[in-house]
Structure formats: C-alpha cells, structure tokens
Predicted model as a PDB file, atoms N, CA, C, CB and O in Angstrom, pLDDT in the B-factor column:
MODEL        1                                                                  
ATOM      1  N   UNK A   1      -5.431  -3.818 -37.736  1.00 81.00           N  
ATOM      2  CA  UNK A   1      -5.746  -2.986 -36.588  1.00 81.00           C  
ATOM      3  C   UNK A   1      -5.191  -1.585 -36.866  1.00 81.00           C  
ATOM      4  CB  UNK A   1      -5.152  -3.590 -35.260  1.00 81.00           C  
ATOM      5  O   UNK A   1      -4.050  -1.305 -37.232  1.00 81.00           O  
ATOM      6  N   UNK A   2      -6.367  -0.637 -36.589  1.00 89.00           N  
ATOM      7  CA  UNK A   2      -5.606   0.990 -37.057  1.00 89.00           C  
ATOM      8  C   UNK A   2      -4.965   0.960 -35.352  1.00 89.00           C  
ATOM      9  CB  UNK A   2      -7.129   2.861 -37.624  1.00 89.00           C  
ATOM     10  O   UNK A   2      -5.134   0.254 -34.358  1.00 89.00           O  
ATOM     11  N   UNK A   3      -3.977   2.438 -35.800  1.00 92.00           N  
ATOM     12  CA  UNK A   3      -3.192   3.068 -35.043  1.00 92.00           C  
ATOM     13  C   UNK A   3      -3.679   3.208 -33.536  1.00 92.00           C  
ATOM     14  CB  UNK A   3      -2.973   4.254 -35.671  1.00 92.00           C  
ATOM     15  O   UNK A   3      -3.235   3.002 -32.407  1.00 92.00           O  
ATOM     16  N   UNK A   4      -4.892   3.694 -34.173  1.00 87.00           N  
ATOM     17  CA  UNK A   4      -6.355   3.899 -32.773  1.00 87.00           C  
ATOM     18  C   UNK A   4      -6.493   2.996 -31.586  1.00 87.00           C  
ATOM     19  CB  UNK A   4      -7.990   3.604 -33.406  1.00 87.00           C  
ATOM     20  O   UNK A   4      -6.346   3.136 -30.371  1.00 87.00           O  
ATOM     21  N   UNK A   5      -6.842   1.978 -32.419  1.00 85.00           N  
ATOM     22  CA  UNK A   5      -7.028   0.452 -31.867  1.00 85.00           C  
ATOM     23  C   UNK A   5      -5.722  -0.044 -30.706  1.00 85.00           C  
ATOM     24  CB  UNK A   5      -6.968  -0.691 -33.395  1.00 85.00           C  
ATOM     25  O   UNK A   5      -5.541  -0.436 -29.554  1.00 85.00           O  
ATOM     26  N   UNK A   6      -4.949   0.341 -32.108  1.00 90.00           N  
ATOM     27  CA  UNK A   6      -3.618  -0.505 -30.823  1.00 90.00           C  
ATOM     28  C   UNK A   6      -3.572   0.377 -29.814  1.00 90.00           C  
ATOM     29  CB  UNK A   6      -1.728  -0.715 -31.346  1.00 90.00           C  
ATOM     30  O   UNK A   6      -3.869  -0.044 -28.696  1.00 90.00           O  
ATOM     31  N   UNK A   7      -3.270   1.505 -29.945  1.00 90.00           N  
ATOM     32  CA  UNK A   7      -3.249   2.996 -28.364  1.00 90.00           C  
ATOM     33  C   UNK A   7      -4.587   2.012 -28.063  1.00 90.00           C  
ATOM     34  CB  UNK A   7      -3.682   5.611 -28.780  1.00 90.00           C  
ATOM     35  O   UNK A   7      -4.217   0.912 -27.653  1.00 90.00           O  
ATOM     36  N   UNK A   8      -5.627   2.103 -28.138  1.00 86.00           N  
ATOM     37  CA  UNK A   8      -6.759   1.803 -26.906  1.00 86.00           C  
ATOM     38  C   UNK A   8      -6.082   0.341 -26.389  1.00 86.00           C  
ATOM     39  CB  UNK A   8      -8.728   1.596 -27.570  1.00 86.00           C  
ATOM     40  O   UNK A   8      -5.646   0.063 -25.271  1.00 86.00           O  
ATOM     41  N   UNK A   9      -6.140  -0.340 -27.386  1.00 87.00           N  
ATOM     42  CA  UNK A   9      -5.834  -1.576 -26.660  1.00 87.00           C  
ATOM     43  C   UNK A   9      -4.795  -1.773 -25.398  1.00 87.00           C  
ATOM     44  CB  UNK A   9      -5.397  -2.388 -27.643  1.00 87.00           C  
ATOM     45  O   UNK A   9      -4.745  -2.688 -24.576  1.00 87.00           O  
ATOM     46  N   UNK A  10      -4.101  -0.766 -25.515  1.00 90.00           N  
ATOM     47  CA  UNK A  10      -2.586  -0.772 -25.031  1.00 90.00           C  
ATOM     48  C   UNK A  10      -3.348  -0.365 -23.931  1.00 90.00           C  
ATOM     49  CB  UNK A  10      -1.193   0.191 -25.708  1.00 90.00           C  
ATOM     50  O   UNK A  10      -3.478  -1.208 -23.043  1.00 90.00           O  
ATOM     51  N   UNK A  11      -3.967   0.893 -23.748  1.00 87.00           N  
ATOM     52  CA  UNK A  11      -4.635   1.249 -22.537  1.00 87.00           C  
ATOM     53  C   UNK A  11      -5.026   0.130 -21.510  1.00 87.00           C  
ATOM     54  CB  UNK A  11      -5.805   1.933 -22.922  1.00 87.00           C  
ATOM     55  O   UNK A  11      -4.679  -0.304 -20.411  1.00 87.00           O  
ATOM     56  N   UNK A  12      -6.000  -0.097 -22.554  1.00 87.00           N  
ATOM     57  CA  UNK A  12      -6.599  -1.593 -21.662  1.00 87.00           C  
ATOM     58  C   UNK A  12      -5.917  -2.623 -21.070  1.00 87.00           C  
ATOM     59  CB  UNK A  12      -7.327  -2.448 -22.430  1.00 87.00           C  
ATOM     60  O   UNK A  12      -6.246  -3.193 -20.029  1.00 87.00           O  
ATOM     61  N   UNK A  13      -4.935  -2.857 -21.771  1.00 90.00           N  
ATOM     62  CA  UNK A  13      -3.834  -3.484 -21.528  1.00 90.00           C  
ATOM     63  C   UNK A  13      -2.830  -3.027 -20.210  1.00 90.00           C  
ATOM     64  CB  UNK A  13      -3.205  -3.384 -22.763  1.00 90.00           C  
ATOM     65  O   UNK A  13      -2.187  -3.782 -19.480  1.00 90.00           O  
ATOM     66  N   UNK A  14      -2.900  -1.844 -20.169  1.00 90.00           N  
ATOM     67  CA  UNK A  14      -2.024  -0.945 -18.877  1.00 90.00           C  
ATOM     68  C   UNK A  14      -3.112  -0.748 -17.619  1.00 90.00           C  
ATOM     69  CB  UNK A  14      -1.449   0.922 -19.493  1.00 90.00           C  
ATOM     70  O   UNK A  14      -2.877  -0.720 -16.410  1.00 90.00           O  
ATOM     71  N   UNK A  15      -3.899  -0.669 -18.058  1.00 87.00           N  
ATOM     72  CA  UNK A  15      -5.555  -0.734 -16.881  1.00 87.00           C  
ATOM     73  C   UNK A  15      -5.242  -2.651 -15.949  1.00 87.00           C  
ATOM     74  CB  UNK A  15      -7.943  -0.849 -18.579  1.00 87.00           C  
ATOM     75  O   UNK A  15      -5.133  -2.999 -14.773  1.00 87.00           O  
ATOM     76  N   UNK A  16      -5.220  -3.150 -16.852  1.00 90.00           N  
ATOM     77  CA  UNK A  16      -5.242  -4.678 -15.977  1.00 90.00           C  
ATOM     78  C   UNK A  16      -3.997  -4.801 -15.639  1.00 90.00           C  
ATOM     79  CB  UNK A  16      -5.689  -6.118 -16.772  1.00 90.00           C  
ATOM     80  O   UNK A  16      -3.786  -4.947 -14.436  1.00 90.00           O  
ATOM     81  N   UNK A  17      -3.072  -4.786 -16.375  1.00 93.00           N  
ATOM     82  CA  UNK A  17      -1.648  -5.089 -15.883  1.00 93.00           C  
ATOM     83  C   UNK A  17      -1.225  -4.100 -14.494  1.00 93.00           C  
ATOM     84  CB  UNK A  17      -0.539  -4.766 -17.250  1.00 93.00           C  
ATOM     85  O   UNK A  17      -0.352  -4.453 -13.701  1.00 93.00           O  
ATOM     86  N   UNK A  18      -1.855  -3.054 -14.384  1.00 92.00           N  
ATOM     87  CA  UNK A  18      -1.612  -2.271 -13.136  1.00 92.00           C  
ATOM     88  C   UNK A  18      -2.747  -1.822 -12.259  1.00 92.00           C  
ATOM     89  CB  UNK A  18      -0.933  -1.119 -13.483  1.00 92.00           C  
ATOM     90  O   UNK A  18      -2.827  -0.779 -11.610  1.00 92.00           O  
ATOM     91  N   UNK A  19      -3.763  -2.984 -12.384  1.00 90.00           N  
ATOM     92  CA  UNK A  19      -4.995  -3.169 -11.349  1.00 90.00           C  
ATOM     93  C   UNK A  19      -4.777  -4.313 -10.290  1.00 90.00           C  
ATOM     94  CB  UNK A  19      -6.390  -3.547 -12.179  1.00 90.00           C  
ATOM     95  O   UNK A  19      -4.368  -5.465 -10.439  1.00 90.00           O  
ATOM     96  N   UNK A  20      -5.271  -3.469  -8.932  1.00 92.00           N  
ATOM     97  CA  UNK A  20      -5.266  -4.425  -7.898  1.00 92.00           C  
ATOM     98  C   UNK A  20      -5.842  -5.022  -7.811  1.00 92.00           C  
ATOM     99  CB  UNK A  20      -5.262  -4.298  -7.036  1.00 92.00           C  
ATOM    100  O   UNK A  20      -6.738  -4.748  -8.609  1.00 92.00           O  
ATOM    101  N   UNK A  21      -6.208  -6.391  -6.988  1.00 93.00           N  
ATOM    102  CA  UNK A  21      -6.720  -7.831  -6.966  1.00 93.00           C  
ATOM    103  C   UNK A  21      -7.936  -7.642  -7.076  1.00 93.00           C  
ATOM    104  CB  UNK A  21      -6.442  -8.703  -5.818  1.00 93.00           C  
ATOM    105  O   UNK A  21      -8.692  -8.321  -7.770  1.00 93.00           O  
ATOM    106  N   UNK A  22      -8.346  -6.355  -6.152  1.00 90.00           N  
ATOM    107  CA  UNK A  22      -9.996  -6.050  -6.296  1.00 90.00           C  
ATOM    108  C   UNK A  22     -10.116  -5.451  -7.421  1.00 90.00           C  
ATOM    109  CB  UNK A  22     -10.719  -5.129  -5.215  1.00 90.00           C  
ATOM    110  O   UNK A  22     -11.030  -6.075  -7.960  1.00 90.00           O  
ATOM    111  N   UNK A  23      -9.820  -4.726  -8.055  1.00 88.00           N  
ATOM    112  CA  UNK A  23      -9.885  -4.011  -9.201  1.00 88.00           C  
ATOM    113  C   UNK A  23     -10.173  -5.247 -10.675  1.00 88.00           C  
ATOM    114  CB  UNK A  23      -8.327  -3.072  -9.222  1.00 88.00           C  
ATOM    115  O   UNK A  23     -11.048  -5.188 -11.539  1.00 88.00           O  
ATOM    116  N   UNK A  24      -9.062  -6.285 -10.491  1.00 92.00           N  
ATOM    117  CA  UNK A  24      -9.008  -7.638 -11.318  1.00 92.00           C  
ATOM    118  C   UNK A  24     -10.371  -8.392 -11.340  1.00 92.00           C  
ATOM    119  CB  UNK A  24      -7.894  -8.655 -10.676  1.00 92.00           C  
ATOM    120  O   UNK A  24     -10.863  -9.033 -12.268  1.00 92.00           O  
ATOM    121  N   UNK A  25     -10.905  -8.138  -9.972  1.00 91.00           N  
ATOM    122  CA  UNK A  25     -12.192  -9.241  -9.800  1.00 91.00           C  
ATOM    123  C   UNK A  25     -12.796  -8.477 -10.197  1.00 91.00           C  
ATOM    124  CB  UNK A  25     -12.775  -9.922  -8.527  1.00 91.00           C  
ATOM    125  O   UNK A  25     -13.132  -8.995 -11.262  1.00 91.00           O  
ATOM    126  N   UNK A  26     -13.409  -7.211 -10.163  1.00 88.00           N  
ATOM    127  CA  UNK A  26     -14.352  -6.490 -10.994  1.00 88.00           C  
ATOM    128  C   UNK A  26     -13.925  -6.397 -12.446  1.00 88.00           C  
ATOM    129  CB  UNK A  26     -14.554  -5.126 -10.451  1.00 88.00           C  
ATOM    130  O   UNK A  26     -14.663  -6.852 -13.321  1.00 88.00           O  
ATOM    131  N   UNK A  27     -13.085  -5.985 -12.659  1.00 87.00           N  
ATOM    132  CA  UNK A  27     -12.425  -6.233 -14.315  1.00 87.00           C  
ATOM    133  C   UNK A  27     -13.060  -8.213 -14.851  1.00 87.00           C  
ATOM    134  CB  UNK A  27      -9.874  -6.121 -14.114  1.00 87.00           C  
ATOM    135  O   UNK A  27     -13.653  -8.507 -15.889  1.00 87.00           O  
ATOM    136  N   UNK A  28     -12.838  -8.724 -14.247  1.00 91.00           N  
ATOM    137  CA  UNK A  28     -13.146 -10.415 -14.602  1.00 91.00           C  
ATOM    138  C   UNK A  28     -14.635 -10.426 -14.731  1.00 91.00           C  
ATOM    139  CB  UNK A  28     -12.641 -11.655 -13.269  1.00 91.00           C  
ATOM    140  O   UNK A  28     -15.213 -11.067 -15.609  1.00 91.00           O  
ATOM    141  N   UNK A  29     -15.421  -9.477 -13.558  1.00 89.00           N  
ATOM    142  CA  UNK A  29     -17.134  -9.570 -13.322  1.00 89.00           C  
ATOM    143  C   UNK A  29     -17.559  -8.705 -14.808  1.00 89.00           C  
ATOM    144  CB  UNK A  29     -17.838  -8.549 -11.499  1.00 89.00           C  
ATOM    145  O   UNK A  29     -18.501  -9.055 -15.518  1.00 89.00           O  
ATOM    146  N   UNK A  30     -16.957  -7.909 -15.008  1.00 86.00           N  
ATOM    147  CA  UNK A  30     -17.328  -7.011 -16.197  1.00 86.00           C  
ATOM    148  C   UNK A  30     -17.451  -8.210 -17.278  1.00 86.00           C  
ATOM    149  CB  UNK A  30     -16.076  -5.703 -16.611  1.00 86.00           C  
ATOM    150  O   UNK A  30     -18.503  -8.630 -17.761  1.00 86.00           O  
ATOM    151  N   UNK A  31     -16.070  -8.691 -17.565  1.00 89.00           N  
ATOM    152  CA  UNK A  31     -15.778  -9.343 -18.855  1.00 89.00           C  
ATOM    153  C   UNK A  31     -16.458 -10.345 -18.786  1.00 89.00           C  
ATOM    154  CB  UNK A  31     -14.465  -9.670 -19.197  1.00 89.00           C  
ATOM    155  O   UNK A  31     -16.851 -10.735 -19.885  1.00 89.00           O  
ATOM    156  N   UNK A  32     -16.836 -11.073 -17.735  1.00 91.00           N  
ATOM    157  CA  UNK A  32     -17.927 -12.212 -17.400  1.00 91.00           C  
ATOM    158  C   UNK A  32     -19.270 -11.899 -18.090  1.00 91.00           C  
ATOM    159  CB  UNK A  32     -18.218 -12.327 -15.747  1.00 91.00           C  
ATOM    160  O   UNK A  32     -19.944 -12.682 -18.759  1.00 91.00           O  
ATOM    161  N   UNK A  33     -19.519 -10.666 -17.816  1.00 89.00           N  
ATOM    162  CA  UNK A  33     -20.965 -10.301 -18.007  1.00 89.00           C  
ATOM    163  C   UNK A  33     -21.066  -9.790 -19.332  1.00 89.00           C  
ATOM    164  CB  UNK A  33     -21.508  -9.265 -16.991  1.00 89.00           C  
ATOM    165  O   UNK A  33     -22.186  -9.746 -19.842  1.00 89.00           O  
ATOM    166  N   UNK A  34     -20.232  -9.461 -19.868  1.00 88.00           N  
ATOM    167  CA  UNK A  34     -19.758  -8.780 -21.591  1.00 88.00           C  
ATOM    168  C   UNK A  34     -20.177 -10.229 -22.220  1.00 88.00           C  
ATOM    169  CB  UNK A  34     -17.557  -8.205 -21.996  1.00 88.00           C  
ATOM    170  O   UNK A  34     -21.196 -10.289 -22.908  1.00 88.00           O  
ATOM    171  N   UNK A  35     -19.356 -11.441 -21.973  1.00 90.00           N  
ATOM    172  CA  UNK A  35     -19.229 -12.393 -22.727  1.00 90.00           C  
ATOM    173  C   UNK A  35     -21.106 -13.195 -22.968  1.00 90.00           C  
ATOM    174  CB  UNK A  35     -17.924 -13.342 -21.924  1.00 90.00           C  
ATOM    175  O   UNK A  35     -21.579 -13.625 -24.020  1.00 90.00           O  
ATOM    176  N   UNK A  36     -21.761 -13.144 -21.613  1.00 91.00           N  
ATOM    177  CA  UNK A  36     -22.948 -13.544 -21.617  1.00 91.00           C  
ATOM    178  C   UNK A  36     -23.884 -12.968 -22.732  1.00 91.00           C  
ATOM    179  CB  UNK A  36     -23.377 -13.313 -20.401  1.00 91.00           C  
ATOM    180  O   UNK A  36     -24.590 -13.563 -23.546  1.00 91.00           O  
ATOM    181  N   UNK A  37     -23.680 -11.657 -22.528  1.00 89.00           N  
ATOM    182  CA  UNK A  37     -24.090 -10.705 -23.495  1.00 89.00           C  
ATOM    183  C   UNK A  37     -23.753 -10.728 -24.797  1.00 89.00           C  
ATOM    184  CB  UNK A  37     -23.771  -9.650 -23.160  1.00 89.00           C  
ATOM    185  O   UNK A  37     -24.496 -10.049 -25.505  1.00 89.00           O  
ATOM    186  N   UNK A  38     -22.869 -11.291 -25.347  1.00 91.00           N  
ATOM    187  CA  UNK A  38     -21.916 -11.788 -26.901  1.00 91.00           C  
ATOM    188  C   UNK A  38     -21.390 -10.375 -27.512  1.00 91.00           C  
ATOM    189  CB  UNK A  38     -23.116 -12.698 -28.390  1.00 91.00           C  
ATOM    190  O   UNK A  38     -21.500 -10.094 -28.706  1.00 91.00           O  
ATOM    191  N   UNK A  39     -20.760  -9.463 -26.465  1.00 86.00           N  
ATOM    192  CA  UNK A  39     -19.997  -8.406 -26.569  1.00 86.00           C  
ATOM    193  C   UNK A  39     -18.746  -9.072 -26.069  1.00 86.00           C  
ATOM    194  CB  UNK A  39     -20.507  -7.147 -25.830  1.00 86.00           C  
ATOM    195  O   UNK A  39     -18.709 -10.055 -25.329  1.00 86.00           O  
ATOM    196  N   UNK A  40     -17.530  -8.284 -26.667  1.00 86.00           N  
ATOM    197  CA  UNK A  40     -16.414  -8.059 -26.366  1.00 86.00           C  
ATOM    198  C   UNK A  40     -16.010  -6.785 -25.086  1.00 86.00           C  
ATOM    199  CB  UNK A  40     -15.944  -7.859 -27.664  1.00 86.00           C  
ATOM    200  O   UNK A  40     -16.293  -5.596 -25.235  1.00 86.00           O  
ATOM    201  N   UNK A  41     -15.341  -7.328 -23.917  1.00 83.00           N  
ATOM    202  CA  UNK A  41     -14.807  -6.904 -23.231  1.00 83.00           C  
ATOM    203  C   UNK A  41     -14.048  -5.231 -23.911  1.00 83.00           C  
ATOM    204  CB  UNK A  41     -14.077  -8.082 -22.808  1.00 83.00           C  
ATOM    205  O   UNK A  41     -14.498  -4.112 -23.663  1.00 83.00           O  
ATOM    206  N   UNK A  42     -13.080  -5.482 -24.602  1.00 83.00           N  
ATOM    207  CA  UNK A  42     -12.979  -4.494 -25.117  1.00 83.00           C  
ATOM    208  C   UNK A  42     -13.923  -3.284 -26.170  1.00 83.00           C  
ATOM    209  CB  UNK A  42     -12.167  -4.932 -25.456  1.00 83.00           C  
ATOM    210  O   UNK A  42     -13.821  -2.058 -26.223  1.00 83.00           O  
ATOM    211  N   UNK A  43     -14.638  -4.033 -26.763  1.00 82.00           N  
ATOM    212  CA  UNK A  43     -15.954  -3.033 -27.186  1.00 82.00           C  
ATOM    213  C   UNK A  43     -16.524  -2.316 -26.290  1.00 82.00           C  
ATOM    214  CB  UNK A  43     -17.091  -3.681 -27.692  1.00 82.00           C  
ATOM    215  O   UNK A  43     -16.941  -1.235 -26.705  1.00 82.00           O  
ATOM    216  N   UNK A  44     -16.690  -2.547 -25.177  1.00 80.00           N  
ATOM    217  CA  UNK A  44     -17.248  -2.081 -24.017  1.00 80.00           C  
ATOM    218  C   UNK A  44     -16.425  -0.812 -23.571  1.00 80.00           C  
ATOM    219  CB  UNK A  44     -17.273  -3.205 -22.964  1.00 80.00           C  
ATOM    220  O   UNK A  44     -16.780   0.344 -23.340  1.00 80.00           O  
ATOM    221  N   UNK A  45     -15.303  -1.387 -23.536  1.00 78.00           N  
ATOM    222  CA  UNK A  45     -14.171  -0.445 -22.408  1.00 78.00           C  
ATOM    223  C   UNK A  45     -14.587   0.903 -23.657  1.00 78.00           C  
ATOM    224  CB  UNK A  45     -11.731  -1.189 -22.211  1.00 78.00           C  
ATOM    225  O   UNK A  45     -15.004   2.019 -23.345  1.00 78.00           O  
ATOM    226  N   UNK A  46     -14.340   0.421 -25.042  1.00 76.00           N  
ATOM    227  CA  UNK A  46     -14.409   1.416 -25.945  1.00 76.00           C  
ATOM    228  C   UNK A  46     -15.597   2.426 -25.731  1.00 76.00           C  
ATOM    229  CB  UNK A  46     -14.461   0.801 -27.221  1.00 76.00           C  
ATOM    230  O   UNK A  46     -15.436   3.579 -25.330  1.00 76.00           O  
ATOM    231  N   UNK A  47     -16.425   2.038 -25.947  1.00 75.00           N  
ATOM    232  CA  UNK A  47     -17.890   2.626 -25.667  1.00 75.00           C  
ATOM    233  C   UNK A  47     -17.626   3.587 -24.444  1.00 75.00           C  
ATOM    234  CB  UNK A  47     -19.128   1.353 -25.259  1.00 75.00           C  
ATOM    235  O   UNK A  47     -17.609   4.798 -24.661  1.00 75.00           O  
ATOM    236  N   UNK A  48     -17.414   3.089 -23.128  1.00 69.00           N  
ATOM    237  CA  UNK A  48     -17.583   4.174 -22.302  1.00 69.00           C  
ATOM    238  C   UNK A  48     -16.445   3.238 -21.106  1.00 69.00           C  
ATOM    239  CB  UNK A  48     -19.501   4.631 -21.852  1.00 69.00           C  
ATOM    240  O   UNK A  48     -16.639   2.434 -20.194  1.00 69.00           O  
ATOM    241  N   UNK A  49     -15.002   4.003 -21.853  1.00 57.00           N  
ATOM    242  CA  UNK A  49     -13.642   4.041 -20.988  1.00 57.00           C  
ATOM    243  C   UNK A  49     -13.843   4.329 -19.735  1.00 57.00           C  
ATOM    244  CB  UNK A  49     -12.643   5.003 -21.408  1.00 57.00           C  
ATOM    245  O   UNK A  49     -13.961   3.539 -18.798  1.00 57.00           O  
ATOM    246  N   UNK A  50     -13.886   5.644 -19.722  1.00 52.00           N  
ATOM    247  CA  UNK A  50     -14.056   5.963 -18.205  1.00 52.00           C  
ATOM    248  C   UNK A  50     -14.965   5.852 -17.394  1.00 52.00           C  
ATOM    249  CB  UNK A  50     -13.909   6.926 -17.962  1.00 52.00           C  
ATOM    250  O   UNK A  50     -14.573   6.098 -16.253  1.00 52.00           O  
ATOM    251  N   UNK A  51     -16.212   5.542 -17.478  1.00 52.00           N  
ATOM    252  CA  UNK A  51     -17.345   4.629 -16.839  1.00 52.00           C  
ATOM    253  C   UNK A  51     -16.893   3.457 -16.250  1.00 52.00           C  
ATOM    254  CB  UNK A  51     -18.357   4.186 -17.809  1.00 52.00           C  
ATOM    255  O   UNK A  51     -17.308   3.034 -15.171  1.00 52.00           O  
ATOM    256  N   UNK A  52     -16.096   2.956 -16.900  1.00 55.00           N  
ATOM    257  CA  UNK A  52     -15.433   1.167 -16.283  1.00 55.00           C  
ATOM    258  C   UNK A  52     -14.762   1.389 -15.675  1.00 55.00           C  
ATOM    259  CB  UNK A  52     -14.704   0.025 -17.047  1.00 55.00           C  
ATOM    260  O   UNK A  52     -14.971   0.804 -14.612  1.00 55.00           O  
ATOM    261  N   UNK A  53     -13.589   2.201 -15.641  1.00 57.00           N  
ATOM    262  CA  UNK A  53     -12.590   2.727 -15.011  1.00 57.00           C  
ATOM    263  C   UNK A  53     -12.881   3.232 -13.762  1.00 57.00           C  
ATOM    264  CB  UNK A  53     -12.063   3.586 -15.712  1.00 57.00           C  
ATOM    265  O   UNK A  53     -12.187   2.932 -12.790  1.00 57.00           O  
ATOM    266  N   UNK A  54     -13.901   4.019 -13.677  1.00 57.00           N  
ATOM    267  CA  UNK A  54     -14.332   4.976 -12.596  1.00 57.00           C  
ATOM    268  C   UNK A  54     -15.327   3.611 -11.737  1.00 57.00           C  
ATOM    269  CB  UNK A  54     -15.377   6.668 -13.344  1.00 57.00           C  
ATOM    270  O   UNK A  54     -15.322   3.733 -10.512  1.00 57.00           O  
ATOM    271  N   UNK A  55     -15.998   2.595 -12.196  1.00 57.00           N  
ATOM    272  CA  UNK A  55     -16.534   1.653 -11.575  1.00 57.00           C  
ATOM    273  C   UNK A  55     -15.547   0.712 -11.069  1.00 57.00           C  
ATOM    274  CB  UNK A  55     -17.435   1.111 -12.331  1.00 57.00           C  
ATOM    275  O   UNK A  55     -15.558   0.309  -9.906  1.00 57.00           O  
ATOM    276  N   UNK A  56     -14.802   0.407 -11.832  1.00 59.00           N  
ATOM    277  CA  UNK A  56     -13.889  -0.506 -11.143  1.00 59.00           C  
ATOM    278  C   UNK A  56     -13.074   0.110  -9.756  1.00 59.00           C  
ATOM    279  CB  UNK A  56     -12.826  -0.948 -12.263  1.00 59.00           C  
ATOM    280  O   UNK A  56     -12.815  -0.358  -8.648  1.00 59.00           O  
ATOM    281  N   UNK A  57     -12.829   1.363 -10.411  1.00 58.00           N  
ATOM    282  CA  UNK A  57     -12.058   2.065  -9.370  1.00 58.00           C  
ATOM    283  C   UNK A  57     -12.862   2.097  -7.900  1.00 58.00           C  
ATOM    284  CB  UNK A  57     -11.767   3.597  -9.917  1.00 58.00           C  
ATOM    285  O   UNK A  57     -12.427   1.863  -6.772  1.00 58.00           O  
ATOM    286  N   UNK A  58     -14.236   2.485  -8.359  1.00 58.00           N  
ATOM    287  CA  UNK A  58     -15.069   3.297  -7.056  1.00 58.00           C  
ATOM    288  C   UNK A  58     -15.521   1.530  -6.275  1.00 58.00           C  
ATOM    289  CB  UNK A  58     -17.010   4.678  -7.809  1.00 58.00           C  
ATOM    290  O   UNK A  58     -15.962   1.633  -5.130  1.00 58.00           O  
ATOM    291  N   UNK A  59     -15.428   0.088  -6.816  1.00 56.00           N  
ATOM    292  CA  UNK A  59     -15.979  -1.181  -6.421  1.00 56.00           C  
ATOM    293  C   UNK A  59     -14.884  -1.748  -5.912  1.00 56.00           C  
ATOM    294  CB  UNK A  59     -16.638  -2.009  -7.463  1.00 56.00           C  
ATOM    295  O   UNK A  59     -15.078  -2.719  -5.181  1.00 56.00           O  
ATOM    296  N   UNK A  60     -13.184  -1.218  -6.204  1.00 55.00           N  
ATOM    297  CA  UNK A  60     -12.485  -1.684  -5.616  1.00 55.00           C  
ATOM    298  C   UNK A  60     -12.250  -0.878  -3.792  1.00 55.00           C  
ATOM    299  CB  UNK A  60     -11.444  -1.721  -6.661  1.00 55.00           C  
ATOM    300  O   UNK A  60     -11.582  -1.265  -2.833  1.00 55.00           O  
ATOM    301  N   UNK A  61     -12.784  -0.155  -3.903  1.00 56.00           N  
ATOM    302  CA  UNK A  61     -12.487   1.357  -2.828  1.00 56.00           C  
ATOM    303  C   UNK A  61     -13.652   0.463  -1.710  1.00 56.00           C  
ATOM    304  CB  UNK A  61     -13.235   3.624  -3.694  1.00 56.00           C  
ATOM    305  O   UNK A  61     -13.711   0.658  -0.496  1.00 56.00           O  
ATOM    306  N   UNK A  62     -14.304  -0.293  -2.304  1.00 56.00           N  
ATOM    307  CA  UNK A  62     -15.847  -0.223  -0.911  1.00 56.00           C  
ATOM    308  C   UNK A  62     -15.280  -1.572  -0.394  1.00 56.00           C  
ATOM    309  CB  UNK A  62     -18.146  -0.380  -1.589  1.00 56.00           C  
ATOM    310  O   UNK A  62     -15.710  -1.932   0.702  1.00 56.00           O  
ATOM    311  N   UNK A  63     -14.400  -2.353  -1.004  1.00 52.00           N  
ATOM    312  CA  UNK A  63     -14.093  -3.348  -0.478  1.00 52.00           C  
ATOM    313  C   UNK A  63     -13.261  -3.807   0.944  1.00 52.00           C  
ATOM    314  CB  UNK A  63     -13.686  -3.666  -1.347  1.00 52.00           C  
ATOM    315  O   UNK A  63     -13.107  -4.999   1.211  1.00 52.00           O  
TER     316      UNK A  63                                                      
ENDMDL                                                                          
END                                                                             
C-alpha cells in the first residue's frame, strides 16, 4: 500500500468512525450497493470523495 492509500484510507476510516447513526445507514446503503456492483466501497469513496461525503451528509440532514 503507497503512502497515498494509507492517508485515503485513514480518511475513510475517520469519515465512519465519526459518522452519525444516519450518516452509518447511508454509509452501509452505499457499500451495499458498491458490493452488488463488484466494486469496492473504497474505490468509490476514491473516485469521487466528496460526492459521498456531501450525500451522506445532505441524506443524513432530511432525516
């Protein structure tokens, strides 16, 4: 794993560990729907970070 990898991962890693319950269930619906797809959860986040972020954020807010 490069240097890169681990910083993102870590991110991702600090994103769930300090997401609220609603935030978790959309984080779980994502990775649910990644896995159907035969993507990785994290490939995704990679691709477009702040898109997930900003969805999770804006799906935990309507709840």
């Amino acid at each position: 794993m490069t240097p890169k990898e681990r910083k993102d991962l870590q991110k991702l890693d600090d994103m769930v560990l300090n997401a609220t319950s609603d935030e978790l269930k959309k984080i779980q619906e994502i990775d649910h729907q990644t896995q159907l797809e035969g993507v990785s959860f994290f490939d995704v986040y990679l691709d477009s970070r702040s898109l997930i972020h900003k969805n999770i954020k804006k799906q935990s807010h309507k709840s």
